[in-house]
C-alpha positions as CSV (number, residue, x, y, z in Angstrom):
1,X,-0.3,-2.0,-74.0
2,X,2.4,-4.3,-75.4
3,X,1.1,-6.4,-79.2
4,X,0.3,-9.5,-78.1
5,X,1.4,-12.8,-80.7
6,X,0.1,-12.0,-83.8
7,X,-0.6,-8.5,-83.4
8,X,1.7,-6.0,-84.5
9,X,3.0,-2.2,-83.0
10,X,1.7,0.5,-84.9
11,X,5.4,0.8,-86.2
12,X,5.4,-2.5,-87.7
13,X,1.8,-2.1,-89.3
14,X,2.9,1.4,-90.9
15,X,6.2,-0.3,-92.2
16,X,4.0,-3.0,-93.6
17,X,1.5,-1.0,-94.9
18,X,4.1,1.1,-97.0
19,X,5.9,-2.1,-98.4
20,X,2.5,-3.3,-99.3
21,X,1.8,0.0,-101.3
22,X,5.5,0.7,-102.9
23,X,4.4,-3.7,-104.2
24,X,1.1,-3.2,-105.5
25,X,2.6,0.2,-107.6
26,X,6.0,-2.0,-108.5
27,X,3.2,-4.9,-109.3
28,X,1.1,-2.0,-111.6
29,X,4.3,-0.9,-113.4
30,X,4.9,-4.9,-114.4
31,X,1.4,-5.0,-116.1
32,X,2.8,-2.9,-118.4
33,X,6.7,-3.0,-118.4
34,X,7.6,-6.1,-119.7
35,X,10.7,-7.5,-118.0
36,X,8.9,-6.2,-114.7
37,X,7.5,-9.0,-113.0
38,X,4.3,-8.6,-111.7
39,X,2.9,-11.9,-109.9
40,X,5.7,-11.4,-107.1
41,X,5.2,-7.8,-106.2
42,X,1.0,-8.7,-106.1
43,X,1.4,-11.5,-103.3
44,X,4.0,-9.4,-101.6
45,X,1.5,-6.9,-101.6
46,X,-1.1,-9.2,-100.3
47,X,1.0,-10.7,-97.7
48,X,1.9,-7.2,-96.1
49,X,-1.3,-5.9,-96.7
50,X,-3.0,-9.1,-94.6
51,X,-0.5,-7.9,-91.7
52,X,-1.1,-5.0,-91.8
53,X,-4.5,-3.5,-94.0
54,X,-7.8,-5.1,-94.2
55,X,-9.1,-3.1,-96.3
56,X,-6.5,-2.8,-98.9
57,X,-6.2,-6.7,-98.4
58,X,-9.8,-7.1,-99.4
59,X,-9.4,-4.6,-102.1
60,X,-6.8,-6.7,-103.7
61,X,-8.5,-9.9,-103.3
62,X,-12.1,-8.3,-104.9
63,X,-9.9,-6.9,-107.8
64,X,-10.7,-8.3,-111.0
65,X,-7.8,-8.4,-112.4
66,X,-5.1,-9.3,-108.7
67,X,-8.2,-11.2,-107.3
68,X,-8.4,-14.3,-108.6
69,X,-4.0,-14.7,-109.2
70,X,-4.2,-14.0,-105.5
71,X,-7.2,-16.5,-104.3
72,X,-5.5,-19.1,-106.1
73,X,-2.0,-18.4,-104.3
74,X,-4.5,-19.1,-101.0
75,X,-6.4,-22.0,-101.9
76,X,-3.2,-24.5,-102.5
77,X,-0.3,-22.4,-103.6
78,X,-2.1,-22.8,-106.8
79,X,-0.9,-21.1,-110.3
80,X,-2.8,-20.7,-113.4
81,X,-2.2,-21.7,-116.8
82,X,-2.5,-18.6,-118.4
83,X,-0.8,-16.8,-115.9
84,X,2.1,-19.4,-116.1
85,X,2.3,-18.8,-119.9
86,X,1.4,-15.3,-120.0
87,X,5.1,-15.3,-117.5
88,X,6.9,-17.3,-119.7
89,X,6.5,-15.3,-122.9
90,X,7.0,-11.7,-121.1
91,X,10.4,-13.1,-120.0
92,X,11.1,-15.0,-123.2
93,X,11.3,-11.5,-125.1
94,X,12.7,-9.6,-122.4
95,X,15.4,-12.6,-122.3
96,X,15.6,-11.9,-126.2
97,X,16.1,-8.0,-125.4
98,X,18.6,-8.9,-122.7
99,X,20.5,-10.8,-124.8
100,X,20.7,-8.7,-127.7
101,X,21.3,-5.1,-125.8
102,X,23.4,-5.9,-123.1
103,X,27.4,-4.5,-123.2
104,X,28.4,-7.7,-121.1
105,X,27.7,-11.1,-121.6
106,X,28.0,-12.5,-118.5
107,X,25.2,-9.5,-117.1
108,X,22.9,-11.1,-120.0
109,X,23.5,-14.7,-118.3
110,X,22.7,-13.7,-115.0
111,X,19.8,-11.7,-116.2
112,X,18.3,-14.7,-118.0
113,X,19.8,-17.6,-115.7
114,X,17.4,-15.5,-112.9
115,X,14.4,-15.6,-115.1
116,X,15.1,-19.8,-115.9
117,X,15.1,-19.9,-112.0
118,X,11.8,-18.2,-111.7
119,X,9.9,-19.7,-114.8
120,X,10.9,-23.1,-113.0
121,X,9.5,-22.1,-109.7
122,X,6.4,-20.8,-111.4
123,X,6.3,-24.0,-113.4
124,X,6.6,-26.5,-110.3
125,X,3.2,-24.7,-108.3
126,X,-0.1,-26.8,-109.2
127,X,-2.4,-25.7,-111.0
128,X,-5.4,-24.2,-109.5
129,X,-8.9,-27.1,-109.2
130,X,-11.4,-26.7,-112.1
C-alpha cells in the first residue's frame, strides 16, 4: 500500500524519528553547554517527532521543562521573555569566550555575527498572550 498525502513510508518515519532523537539529546546537551543552543534542536525535535512519533511528540509537549517553549512555538510562533533573555545572556558570554580564545579573528566574527543573526530572529517572534 503506497503513503497516501500526509502519511509517510516507514523509511521516512524511521529517518524522522532518529533526527528527532539525535535533536532532543543535541537540545539536552545545550541545557547545560553554554554556546549550545537549545530552543532550535527542541522544535526540530518536535517537528520530526509530530511526523513521525506520537508519543515522543506528546512526551515533549507534557515536559515541564520543553512543554511550555514548545506550546508557545504552536499557539502563534510565540517566544517567551525569559526564554529570549535567558538566550541572549548564554550567547553574550559564549560571544565573550569566542572572542577571547579564538586563534583567528575573522572565526570569532563569524562565530558571533551568527549568534547577532539568531538573537535578532529570536527577538522579532511575539511574545506569547498573558
Amino acid at each position: 500500500m503506497k503513503p497516501g498525502p500526509g502519511r509517510s513510508s516507514p523509511l521516512v518515519r524511521g529517518l524522522l524519528y532518529a533526527f528527532a532523537v539525535l535533536c532532543l539529546i543535541l537540545g539536552l546537551i545545550g541545557v547545560v553547554l553554554p554556546g549550545m543552543p537549545t530552543t532550535v534542536f527542541i522544535l526540530m525535535a518536535a517537528w520530526a517527532a509530530a511526523r513521525s512519533s506520537p508519543r515522543l511528540h506528546g512526551w515533549l509537549l507534557d515536559h515541564r521543562l520543553f512543554g511550555p517553549l514548545l506550546r508557545n512555538w504552536q499557539n502563534g510562533r510565540c517566544v517567551s521573555r525569559r526564554a529570549k533573555w535567558s538566550a541572549t545572556a548564554t550567547m553574550a558570554i559564549c560571544a565573550v569566550i569566542v572572542s577571547l580564545t579564538a586563534h583567528k579573528p575573522w572565526l570569532a566574527a563569524l562565530a558571533v555575527g551568527c549568534m547577532a543573526t539568531v538573537l535578532a530572529w529570536l527577538w522579532s517572534r511575539p511574545l506569547p498572550p498573558s
